[in-house]
C-alpha positions as CSV (number, residue, x, y, z in Angstrom):
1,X,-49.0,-36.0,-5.0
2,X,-45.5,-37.6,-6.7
3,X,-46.9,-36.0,-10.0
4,X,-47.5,-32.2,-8.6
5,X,-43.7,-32.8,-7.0
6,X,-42.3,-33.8,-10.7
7,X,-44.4,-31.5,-12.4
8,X,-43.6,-28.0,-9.9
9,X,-40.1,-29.4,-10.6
10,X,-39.9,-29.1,-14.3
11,X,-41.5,-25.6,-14.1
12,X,-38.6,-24.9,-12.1
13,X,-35.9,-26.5,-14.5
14,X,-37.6,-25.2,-17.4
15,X,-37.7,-21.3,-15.6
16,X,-34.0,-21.6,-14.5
17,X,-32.5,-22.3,-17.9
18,X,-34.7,-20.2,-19.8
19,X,-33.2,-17.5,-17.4
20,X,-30.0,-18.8,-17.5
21,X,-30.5,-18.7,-21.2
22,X,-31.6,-15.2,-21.4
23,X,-29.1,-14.0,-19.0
24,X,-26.6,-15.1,-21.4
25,X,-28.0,-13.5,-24.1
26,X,-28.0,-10.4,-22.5
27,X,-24.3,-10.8,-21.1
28,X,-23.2,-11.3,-24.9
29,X,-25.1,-8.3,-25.9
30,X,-24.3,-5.9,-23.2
31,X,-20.5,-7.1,-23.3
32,X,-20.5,-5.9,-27.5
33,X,-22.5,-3.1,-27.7
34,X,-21.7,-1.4,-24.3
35,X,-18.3,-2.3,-23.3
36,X,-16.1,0.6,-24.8
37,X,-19.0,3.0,-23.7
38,X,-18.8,2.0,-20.3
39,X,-14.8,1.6,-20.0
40,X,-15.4,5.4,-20.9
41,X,-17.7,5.9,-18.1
42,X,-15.3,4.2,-15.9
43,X,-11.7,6.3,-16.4
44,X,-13.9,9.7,-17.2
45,X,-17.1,9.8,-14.8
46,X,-17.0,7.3,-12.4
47,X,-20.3,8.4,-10.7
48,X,-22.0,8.2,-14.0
49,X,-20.7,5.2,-14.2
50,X,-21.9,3.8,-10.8
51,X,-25.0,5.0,-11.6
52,X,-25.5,3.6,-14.9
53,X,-24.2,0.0,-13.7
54,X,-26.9,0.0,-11.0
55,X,-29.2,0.6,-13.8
56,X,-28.5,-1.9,-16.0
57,X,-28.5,-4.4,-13.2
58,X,-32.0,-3.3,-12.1
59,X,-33.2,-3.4,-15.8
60,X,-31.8,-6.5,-16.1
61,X,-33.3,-8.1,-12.8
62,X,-36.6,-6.8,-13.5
63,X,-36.6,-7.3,-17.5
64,X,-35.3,-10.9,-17.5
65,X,-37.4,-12.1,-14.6
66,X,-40.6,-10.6,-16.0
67,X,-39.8,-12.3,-19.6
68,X,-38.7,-15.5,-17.7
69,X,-42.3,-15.3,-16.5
70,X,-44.1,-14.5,-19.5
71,X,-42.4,-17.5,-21.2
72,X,-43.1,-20.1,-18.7
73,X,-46.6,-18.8,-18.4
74,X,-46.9,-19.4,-22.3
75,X,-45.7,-22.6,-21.9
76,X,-47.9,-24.0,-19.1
77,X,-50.5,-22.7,-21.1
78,X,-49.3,-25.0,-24.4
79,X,-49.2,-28.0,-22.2
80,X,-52.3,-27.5,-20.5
């Protein structure tokens, strides 16, 4: 029982800093390419740029979780 506590809570240390990791990652990239682009947006077309934001944050929600959960997957796997 201790060592299904211990294990569920690496899985969960391991999933939050890969995310955290990958978050990060996609902050810095996001941040170089994007940022004059979307100070555009912002002064010229603020809908468009409401609408894009929301976007981004969905893709990013969706995207990072779902590689989040591929990676953890593969690495149960590998230690299994």
């Amino acid at each position: 029982m201790k060592s299904v506590k211990i294990s569920n809570l690496f899985h969960l240390i391991m999933e939050v800093t890969i995310y955290a990791l990958l978050v990060s990652a996609y902050l810095i990239l996001v941040l170089h390419f994007l940022v004059d682009w979307l100070k555009e947006l912002f002064t010229k077309q603020p809908g468009v740029y409401a609408f894009v934001a929301v976007l981004l944050m969905i893709g990013q929600a969706v995207g990072l979780e779902r590689l989040t959960a591929s990676l953890v997957h593969l690495a149960r796997q590998r230690r299994e």
